[in-house]
KOLDRENNU-184174 format. One record per atom (N, C-alpha, C): atom name; x, y, z negated. Coordinates in steps of 0.05 Angstrom, whole numbers, plus 5000, padded with zeros to 4 digits. Layout:
BEGIN
+------+------+------+------+
: name :   xx :   yy :   zz :
+------+------+------+------+
:   CA :    X :    Y :    Z :
...
+------+------+------+------+
//
This chain:
BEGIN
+------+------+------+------+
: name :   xx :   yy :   zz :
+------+------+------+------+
:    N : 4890 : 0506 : 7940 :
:   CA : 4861 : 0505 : 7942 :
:    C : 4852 : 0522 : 7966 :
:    N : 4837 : 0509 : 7988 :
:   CA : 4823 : 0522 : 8009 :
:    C : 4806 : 0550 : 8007 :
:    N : 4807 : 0566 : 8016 :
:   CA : 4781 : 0592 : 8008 :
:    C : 4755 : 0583 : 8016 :
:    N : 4740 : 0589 : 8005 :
:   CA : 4711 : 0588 : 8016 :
:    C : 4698 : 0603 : 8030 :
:    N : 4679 : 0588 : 8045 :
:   CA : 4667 : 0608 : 8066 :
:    C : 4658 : 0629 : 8059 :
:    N : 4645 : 0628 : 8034 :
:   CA : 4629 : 0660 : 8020 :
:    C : 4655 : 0684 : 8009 :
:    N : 4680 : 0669 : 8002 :
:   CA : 4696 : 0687 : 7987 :
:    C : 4706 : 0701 : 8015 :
:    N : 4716 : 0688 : 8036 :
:   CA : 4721 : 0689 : 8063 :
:    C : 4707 : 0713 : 8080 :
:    N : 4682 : 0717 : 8068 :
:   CA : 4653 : 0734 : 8084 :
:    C : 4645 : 0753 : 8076 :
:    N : 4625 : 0743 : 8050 :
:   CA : 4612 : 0761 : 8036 :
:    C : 4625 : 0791 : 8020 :
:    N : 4641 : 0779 : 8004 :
:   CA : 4656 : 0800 : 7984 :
:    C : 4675 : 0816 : 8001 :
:    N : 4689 : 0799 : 8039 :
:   CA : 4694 : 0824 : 8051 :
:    C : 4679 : 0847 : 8064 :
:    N : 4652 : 0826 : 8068 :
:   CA : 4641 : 0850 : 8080 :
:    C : 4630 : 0869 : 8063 :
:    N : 4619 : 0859 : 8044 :
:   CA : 4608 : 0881 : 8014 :
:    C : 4633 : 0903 : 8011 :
:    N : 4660 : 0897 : 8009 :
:   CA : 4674 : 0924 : 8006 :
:    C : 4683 : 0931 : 8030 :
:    N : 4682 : 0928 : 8046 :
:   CA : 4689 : 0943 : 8068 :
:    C : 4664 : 0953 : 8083 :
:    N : 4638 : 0948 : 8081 :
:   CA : 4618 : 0965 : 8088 :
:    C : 4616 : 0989 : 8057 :
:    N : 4616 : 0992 : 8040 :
:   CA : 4626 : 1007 : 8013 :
:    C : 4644 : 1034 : 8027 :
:    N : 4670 : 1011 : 8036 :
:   CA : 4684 : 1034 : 8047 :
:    C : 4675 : 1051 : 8061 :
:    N : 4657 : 1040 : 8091 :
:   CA : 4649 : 1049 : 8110 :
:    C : 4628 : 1070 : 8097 :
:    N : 4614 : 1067 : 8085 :
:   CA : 4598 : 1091 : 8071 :
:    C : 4610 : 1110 : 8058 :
:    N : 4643 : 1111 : 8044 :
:   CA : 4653 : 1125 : 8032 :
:    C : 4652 : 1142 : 8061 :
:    N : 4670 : 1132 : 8084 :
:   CA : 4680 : 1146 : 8109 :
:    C : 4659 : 1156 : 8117 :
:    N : 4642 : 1153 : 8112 :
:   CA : 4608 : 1173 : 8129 :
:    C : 4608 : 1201 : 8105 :
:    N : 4603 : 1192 : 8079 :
:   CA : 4607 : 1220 : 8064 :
:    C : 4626 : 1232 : 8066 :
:    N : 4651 : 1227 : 8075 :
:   CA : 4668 : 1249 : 8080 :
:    C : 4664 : 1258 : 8113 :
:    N : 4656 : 1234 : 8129 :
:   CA : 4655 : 1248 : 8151 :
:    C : 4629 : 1272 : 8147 :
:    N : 4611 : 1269 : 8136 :
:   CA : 4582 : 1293 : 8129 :
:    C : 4602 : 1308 : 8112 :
:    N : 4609 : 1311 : 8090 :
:   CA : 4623 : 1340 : 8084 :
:    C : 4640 : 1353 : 8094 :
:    N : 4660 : 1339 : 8117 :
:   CA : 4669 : 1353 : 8131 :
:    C : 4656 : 1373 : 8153 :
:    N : 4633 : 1359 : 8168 :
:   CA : 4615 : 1378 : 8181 :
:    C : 4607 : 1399 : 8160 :
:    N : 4598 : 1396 : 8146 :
:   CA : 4585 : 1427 : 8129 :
:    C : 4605 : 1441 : 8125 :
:    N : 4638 : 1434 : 8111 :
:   CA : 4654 : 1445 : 8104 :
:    C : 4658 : 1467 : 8130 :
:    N : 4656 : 1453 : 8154 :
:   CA : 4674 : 1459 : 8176 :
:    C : 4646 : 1478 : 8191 :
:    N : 4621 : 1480 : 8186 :
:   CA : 4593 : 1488 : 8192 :
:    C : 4590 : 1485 : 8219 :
:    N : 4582 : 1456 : 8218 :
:   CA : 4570 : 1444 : 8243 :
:    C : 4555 : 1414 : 8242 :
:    N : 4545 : 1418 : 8258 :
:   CA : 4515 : 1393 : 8252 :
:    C : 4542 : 1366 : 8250 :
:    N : 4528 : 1347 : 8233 :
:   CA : 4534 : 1324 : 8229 :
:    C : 4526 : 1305 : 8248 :
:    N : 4514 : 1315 : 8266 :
:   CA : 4503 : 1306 : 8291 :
:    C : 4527 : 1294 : 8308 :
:    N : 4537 : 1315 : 8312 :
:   CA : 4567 : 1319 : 8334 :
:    C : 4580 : 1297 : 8333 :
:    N : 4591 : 1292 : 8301 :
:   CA : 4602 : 1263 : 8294 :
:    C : 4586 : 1244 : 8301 :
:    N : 4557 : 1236 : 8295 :
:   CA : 4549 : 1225 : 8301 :
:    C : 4542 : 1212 : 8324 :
:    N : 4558 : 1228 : 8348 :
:   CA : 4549 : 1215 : 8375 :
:    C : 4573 : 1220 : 8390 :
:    N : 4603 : 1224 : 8379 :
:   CA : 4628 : 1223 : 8383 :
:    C : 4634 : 1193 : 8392 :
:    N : 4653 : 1198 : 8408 :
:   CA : 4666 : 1168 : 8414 :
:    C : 4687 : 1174 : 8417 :
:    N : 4713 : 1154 : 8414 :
:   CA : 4734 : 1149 : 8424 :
:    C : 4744 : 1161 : 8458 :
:    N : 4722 : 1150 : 8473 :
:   CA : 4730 : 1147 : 8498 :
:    C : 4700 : 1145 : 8516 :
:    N : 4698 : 1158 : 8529 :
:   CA : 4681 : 1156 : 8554 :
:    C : 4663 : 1130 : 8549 :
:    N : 4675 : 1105 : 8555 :
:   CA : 4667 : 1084 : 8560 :
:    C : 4668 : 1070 : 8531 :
:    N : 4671 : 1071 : 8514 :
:   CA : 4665 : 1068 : 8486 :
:    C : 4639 : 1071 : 8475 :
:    N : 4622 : 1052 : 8455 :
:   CA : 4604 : 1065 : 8443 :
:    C : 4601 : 1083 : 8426 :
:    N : 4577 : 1105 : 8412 :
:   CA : 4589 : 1125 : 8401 :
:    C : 4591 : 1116 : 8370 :
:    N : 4589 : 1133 : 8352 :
:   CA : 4600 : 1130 : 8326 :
:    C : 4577 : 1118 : 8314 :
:    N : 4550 : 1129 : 8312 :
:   CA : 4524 : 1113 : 8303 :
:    C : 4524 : 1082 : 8314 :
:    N : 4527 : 1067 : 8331 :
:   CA : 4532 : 1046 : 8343 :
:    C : 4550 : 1032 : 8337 :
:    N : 4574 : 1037 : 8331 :
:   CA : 4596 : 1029 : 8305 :
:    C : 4579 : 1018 : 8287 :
:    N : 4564 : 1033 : 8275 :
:   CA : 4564 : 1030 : 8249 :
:    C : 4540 : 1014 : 8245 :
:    N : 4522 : 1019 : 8265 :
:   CA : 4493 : 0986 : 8267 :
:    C : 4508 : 0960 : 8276 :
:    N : 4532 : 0961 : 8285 :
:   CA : 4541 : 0938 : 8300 :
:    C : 4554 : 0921 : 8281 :
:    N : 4575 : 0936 : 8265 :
:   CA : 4579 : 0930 : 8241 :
:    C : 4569 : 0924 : 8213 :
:    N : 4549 : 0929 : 8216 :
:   CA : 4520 : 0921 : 8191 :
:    C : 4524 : 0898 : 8203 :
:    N : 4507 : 0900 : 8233 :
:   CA : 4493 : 0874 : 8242 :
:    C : 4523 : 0848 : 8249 :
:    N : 4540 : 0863 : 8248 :
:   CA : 4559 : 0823 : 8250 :
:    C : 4557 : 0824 : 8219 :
:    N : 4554 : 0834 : 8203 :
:   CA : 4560 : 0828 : 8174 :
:    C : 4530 : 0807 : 8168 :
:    N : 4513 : 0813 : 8169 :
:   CA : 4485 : 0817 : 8159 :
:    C : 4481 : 0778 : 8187 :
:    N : 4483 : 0789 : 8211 :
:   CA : 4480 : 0764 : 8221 :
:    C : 4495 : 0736 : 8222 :
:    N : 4527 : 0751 : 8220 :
:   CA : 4544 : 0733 : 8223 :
:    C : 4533 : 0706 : 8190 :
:    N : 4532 : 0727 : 8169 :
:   CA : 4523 : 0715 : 8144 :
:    C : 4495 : 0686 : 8143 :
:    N : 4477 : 0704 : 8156 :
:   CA : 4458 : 0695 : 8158 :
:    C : 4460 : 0669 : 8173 :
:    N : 4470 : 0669 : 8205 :
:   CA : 4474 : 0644 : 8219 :
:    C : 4494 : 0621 : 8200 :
:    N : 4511 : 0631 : 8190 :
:   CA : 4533 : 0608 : 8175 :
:    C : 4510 : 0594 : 8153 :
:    N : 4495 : 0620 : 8135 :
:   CA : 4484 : 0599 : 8112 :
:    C : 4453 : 0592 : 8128 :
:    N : 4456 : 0599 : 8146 :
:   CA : 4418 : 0584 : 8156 :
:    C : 4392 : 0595 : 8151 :
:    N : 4397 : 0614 : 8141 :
:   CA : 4376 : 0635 : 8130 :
:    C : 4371 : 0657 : 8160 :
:    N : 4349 : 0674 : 8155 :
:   CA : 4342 : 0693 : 8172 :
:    C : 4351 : 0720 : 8165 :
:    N : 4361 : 0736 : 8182 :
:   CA : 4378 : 0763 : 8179 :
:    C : 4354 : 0776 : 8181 :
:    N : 4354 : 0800 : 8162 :
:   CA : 4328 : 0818 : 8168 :
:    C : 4327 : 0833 : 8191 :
:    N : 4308 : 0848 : 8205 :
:   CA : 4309 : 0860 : 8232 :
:    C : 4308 : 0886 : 8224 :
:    N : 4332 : 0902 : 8240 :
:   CA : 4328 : 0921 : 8236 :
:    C : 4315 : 0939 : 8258 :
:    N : 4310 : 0966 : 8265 :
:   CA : 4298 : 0979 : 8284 :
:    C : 4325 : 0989 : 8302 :
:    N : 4338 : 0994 : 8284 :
:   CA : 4366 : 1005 : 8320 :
:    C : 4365 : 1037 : 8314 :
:    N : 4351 : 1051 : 8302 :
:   CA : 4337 : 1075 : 8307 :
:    C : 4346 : 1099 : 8289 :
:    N : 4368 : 1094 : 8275 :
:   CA : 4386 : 1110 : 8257 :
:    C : 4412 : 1129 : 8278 :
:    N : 4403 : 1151 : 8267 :
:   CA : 4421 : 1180 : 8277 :
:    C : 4434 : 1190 : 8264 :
:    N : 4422 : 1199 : 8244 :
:   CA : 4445 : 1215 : 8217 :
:    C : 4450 : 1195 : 8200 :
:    N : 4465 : 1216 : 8188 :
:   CA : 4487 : 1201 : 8166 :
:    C : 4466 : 1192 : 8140 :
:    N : 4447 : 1209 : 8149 :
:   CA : 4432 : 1196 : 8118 :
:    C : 4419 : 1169 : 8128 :
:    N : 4415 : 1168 : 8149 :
:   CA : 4407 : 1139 : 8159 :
:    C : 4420 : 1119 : 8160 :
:    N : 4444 : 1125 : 8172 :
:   CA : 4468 : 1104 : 8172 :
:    C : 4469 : 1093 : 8138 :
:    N : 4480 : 1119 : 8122 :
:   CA : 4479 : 1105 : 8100 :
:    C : 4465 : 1078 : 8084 :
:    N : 4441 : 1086 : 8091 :
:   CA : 4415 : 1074 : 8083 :
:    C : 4419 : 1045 : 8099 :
:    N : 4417 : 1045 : 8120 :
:   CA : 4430 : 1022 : 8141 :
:    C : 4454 : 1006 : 8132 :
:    N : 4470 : 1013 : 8122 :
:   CA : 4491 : 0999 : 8101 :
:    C : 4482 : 0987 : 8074 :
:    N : 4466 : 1008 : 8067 :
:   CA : 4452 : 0998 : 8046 :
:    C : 4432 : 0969 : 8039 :
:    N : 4420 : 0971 : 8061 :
:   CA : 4407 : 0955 : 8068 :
:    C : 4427 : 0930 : 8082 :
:    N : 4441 : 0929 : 8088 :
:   CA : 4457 : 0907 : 8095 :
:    C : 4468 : 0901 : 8072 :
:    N : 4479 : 0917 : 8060 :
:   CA : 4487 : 0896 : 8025 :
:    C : 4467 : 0895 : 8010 :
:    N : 4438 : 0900 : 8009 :
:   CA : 4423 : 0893 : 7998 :
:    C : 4412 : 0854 : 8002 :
:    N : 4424 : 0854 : 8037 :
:   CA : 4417 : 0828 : 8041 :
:    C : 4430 : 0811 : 8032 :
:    N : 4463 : 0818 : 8032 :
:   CA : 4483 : 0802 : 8025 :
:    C : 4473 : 0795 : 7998 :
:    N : 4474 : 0810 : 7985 :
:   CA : 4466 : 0809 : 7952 :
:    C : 4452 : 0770 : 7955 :
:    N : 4430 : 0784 : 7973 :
:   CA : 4406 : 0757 : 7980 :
:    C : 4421 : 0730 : 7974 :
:    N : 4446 : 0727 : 7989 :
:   CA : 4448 : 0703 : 8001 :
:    C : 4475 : 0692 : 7982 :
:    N : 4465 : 0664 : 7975 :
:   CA : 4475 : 0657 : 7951 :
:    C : 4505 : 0634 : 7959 :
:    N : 4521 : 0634 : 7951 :
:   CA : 4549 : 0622 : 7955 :
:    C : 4544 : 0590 : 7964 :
:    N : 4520 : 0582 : 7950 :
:   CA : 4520 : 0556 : 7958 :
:    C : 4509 : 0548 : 7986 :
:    N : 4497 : 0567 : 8000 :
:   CA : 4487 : 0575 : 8020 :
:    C : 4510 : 0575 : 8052 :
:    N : 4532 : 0587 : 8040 :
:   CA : 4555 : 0587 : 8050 :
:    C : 4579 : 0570 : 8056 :
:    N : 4582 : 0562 : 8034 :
:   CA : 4603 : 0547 : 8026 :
:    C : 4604 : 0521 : 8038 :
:    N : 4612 : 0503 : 8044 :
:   CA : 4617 : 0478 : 8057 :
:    C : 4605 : 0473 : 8084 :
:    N : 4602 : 0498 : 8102 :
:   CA : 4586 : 0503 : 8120 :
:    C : 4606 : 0497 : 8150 :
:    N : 4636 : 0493 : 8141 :
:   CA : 4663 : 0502 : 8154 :
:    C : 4656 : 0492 : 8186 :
:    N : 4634 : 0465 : 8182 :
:   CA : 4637 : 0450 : 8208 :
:    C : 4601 : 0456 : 8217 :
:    N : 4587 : 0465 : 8208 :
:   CA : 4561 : 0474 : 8216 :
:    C : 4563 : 0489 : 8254 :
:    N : 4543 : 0479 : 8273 :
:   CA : 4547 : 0487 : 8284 :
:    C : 4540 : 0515 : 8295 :
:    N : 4544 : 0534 : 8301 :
:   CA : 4527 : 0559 : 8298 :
:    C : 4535 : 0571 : 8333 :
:    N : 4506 : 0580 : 8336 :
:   CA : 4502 : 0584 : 8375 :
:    C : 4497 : 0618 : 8373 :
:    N : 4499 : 0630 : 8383 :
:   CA : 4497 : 0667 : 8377 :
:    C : 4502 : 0675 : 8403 :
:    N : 4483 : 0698 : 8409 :
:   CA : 4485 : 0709 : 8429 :
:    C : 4516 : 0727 : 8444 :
:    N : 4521 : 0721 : 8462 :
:   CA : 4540 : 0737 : 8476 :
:    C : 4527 : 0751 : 8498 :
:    N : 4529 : 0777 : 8496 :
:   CA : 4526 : 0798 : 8517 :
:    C : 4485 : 0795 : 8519 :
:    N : 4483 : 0800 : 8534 :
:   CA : 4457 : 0797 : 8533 :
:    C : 4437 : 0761 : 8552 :
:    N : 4448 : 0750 : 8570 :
:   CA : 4444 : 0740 : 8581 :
:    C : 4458 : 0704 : 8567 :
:    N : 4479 : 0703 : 8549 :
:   CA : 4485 : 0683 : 8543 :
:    C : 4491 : 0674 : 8513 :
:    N : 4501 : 0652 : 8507 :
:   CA : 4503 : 0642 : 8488 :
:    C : 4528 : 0622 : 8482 :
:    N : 4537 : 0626 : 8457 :
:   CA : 4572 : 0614 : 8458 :
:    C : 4556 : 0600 : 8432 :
:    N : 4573 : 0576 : 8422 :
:   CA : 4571 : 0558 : 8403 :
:    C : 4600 : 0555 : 8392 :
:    N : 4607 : 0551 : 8362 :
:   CA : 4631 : 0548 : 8350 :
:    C : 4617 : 0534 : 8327 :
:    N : 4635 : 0529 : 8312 :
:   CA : 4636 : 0518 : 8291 :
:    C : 4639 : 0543 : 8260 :
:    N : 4624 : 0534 : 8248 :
:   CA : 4617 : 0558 : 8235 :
:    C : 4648 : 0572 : 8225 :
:    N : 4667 : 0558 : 8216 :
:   CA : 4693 : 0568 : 8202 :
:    C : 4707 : 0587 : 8226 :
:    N : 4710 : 0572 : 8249 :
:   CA : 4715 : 0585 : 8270 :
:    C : 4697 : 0607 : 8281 :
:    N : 4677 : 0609 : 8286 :
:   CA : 4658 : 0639 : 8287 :
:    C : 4671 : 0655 : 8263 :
:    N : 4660 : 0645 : 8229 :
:   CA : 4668 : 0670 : 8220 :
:    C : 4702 : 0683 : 8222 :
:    N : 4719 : 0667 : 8226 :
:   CA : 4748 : 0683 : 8224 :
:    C : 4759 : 0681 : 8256 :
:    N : 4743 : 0669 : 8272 :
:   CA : 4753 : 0681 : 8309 :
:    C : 4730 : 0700 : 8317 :
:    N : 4708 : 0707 : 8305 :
:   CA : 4692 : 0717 : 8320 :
:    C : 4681 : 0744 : 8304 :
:    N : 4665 : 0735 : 8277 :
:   CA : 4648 : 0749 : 8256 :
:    C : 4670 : 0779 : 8247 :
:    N : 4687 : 0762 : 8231 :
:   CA : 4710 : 0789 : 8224 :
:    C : 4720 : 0804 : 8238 :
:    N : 4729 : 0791 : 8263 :
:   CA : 4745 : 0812 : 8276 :
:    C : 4728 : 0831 : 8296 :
:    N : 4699 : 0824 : 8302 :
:   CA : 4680 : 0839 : 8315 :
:    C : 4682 : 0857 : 8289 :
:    N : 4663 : 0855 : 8267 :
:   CA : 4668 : 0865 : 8243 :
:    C : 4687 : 0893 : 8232 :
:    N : 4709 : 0877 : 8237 :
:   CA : 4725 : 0904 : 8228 :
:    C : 4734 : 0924 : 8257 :
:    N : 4731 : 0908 : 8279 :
:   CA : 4727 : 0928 : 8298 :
:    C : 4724 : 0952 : 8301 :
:    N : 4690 : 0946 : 8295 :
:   CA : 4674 : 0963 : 8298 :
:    C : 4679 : 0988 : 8262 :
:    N : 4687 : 0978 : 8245 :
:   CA : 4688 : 0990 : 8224 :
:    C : 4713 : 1007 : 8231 :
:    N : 4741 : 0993 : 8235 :
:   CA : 4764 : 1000 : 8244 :
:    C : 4753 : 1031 : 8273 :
:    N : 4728 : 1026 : 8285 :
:   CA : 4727 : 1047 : 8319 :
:    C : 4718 : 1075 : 8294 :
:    N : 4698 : 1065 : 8272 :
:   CA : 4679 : 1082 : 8262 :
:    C : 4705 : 1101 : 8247 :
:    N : 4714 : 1087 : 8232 :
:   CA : 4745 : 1105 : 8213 :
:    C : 4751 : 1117 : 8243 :
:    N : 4761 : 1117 : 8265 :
:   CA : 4782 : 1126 : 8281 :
:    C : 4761 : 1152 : 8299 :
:    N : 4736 : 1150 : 8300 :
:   CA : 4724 : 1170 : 8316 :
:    C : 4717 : 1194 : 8293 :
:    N : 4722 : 1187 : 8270 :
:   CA : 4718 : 1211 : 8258 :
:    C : 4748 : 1222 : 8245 :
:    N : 4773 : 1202 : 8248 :
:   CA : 4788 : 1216 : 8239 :
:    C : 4795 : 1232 : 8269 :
:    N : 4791 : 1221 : 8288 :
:   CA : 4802 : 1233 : 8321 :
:    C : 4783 : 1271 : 8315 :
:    N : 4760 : 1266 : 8304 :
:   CA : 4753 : 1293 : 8303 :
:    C : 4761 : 1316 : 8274 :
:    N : 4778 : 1299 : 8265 :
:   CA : 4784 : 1324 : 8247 :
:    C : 4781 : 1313 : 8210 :
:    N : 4767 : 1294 : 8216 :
:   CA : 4756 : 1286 : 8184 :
:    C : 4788 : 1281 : 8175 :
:    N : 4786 : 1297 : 8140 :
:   CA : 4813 : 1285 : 8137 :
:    C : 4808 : 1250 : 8115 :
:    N : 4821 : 1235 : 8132 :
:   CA : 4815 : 1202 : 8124 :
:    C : 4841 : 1197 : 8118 :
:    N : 4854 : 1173 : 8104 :
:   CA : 4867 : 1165 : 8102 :
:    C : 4868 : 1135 : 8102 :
:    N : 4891 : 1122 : 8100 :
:   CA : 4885 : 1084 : 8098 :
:    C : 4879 : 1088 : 8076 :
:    N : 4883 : 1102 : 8047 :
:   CA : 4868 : 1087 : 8017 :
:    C : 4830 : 1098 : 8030 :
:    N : 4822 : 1116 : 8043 :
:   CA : 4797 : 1115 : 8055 :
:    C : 4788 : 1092 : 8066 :
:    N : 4802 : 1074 : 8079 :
:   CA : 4790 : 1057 : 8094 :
:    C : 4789 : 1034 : 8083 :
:    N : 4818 : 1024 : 8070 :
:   CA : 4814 : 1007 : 8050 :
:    C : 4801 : 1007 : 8018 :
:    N : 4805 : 1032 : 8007 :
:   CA : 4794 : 1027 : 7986 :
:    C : 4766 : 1043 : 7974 :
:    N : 4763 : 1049 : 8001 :
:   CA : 4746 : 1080 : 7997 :
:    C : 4750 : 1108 : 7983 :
:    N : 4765 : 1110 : 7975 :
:   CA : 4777 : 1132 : 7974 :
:    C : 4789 : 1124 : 7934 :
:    N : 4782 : 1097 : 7927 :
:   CA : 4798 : 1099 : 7895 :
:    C : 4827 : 1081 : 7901 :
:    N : 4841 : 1091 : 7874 :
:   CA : 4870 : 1083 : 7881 :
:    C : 4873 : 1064 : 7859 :
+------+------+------+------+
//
């Protein structure tokens, strides 16, 4: 039997943004543990030319939250961009599985050949087929950005592990 688009999408992105919120509360108790603004992390990057760690983590809402939305045809809510701390980010996660919650399987599902057009970069526009966006395009932007957010805070010290990333920290 084929997977479906929603089993395919939704339920990954619901636990792995989960996760991603586990990795923000340890990345915030590690700042206090260690007595230094949660800030620091917050605007850490990988690399020079990398975005920082707050930006991870709107980017990754937003392929979850849009990628969803364009496949079932519904409207992604807007968010402001405008989150800094961790209590915001959180909340920003929050709000992205609040939407998912929204959007109902049948919405999803048989969508495989739907055509779906999404912005690239700022100036253009790519078109795929919805099956192909979500597993060439949606996921792997997706865990990217979730995959940059785990790595800029373990690069500073947070102690993370893979059962952190995958399971949020239960075994």
């Amino acid at each position: 039997m084929a997977m479906s688009m929603y089993a395919a999408s939704v339920p990954v992105f619901q636990h792995m943004l989960r996760n991603l919120s586990h990795v923000l509360e340890k990345g915030e108790a590690n700042a206090q543990a260690r007595k230094f603004e949660p800030s620091v992390l917050a605007t850490a990057r990988l690399a020079p030319d990398m975005l920082p760690f707050t930006r991870q983590v709107l980017i990754a809402c937003d392929a979850a939250k849009n990628g969803v939305a364009r496949i079932a045809g519904v409207e992604a809510p807007k968010f402001e961009d405008n989150e800094a701390s961790f209590a915001e980010l959180k909340a920003r996660i929050q709000k992205t599985l609040a939407f998912l919650e929204t959007v109902p399987a049948a919405k999803v599902d048989g969508t495989e050949d739907r055509e779906i057009t999404f912005p690239v970069g700022r100036d253009s526009t790519k078109t795929m087929k919805a099956q192909a966006y979500l597993t060439t395009w949606v996921l792997p932007n997706f865990f990217f950005h979730v995959t940059t957010a785990y790595a800029i805070l373990r690069h500073n010290g947070v102690d993370l592990g893979k059962t952190d990333y995958l399971t949020g920290g239960q075994r």
